[in-house]
C-alpha positions as CSV (number, residue, x, y, z in Angstrom):
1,X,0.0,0.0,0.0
2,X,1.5,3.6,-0.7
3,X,1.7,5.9,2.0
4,X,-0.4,8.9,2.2
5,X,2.4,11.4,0.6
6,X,4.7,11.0,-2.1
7,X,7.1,13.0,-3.3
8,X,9.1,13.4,-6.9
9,X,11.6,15.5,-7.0
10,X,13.4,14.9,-10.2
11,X,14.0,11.3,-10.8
12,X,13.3,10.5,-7.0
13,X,10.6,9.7,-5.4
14,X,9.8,9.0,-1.7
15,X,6.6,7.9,0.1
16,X,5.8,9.4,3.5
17,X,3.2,9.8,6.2
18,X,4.0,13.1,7.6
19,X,4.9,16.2,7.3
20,X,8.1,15.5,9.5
21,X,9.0,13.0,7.2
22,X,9.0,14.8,4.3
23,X,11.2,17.8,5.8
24,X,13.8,15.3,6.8
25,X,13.4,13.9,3.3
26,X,13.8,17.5,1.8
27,X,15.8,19.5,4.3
28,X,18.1,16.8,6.8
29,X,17.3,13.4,8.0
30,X,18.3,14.6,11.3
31,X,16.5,18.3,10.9
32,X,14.3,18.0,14.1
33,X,17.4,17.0,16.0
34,X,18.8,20.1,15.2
35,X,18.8,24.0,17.5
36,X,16.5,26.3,16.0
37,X,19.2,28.0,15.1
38,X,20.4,25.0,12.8
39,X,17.3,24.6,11.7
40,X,16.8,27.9,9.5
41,X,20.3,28.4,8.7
42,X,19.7,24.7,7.1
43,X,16.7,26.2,5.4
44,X,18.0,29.5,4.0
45,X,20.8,27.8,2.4
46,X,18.4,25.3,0.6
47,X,16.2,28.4,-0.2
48,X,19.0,29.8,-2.1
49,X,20.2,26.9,-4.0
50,X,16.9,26.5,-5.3
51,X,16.4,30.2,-6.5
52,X,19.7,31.1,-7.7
53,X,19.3,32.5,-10.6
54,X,15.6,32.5,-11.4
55,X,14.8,36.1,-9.5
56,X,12.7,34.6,-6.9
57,X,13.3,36.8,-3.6
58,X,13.9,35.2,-0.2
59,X,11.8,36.0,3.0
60,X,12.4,35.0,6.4
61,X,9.4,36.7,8.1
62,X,6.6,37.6,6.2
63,X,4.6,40.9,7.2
64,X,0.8,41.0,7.4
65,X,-1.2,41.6,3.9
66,X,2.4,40.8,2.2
67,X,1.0,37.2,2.1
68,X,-1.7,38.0,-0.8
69,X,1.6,38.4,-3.1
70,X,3.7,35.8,-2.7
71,X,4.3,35.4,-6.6
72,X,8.3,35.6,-7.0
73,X,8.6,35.0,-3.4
74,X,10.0,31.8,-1.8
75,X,8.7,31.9,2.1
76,X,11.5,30.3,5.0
77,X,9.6,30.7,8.0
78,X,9.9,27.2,8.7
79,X,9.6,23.7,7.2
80,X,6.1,24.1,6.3
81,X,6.6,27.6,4.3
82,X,9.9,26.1,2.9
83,X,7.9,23.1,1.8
84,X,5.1,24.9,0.6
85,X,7.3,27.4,-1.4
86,X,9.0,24.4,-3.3
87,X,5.3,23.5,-4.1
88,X,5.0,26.9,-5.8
89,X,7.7,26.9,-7.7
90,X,7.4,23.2,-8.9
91,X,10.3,22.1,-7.7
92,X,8.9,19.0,-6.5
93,X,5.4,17.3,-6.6
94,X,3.3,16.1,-3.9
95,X,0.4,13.7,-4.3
96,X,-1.2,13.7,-0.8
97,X,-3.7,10.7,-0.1
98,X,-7.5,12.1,-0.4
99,X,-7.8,10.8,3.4
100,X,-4.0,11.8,4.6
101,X,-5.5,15.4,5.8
102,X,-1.6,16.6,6.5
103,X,-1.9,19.5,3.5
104,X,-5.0,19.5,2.0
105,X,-7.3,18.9,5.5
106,X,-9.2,22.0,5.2
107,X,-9.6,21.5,1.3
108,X,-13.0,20.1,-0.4
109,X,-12.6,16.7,-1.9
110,X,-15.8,15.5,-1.9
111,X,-16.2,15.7,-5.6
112,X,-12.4,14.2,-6.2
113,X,-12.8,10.5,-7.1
114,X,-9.1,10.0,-7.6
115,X,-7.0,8.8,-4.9
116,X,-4.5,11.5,-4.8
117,X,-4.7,14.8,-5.1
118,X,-1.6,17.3,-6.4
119,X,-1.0,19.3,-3.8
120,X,0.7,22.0,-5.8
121,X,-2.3,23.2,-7.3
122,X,-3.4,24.2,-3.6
123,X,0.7,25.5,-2.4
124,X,-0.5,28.8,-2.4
125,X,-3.9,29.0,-1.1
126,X,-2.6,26.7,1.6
127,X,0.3,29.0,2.1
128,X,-1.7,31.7,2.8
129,X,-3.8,30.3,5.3
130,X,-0.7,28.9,7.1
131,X,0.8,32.1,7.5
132,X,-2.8,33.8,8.3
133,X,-3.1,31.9,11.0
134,X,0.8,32.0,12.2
135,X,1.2,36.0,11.9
């Protein structure tokens, strides 16, 4: 049976179950181990490997009403924004389980038949609501 996320990312793909999981996939197998500190040094230097070059501007902190524009805009307020913000900028794709509820729990699926949804289609709007709620 498949687990209720997976991820491709290039060639790769993983299968996961949490949200954890898939930030120690992403970010460091050890990255909840890890001082805070660590923790968004680790992200920030992922954030700019993945926009070098491509004009995409790094935030750390994210001011209220900024989060209606996050087009160009790569979000590292923690693993969920830096997740989120690969999401956005296709990086990766996630296919979340229509019962898994980690991402998409506050998303409609009762007209989905299919048992995954692509949860990159929802990055932003979910993005949004994160930060909404964590401002």
């Amino acid at each position: 049976m498949l687990k209720g996320l997976i991820i491709l990312e290039g060639n790769e793909k993983y299968q996961c179950n949490t949200v954890k999981d898939i930030a120690e996939k992403l970010i460091d197998n050890n990255y909840y181990e890890l001082p805070a500190e660590e923790r968004k040094n680790k992200i920030k230097m992922l954030a700019i490997a993945n926009c070098m070059n491509n004009g995409i501007e790094i935030l750390e902190d994210i001011k209220e009403n900024q989060e209606t524009n996050l087009d160009g805009k790569f979000i590292i307020k923690d693993e969920i924004t830096y997740i989120l913000s690969l999401l956005m900028m296709n990086k990766i794709v996630l296919l979340e389980r229509v019962d898994a509820n980690e991402f998409l729990k506050d998303i409609d699926k009762s007209k989905i038949s299919d048992n995954y949804i692509i949860v990159n289609k929802y990055a932003k709007v979910i993005l949004i609501e994160y930060l909404n709620k964590k401002v």
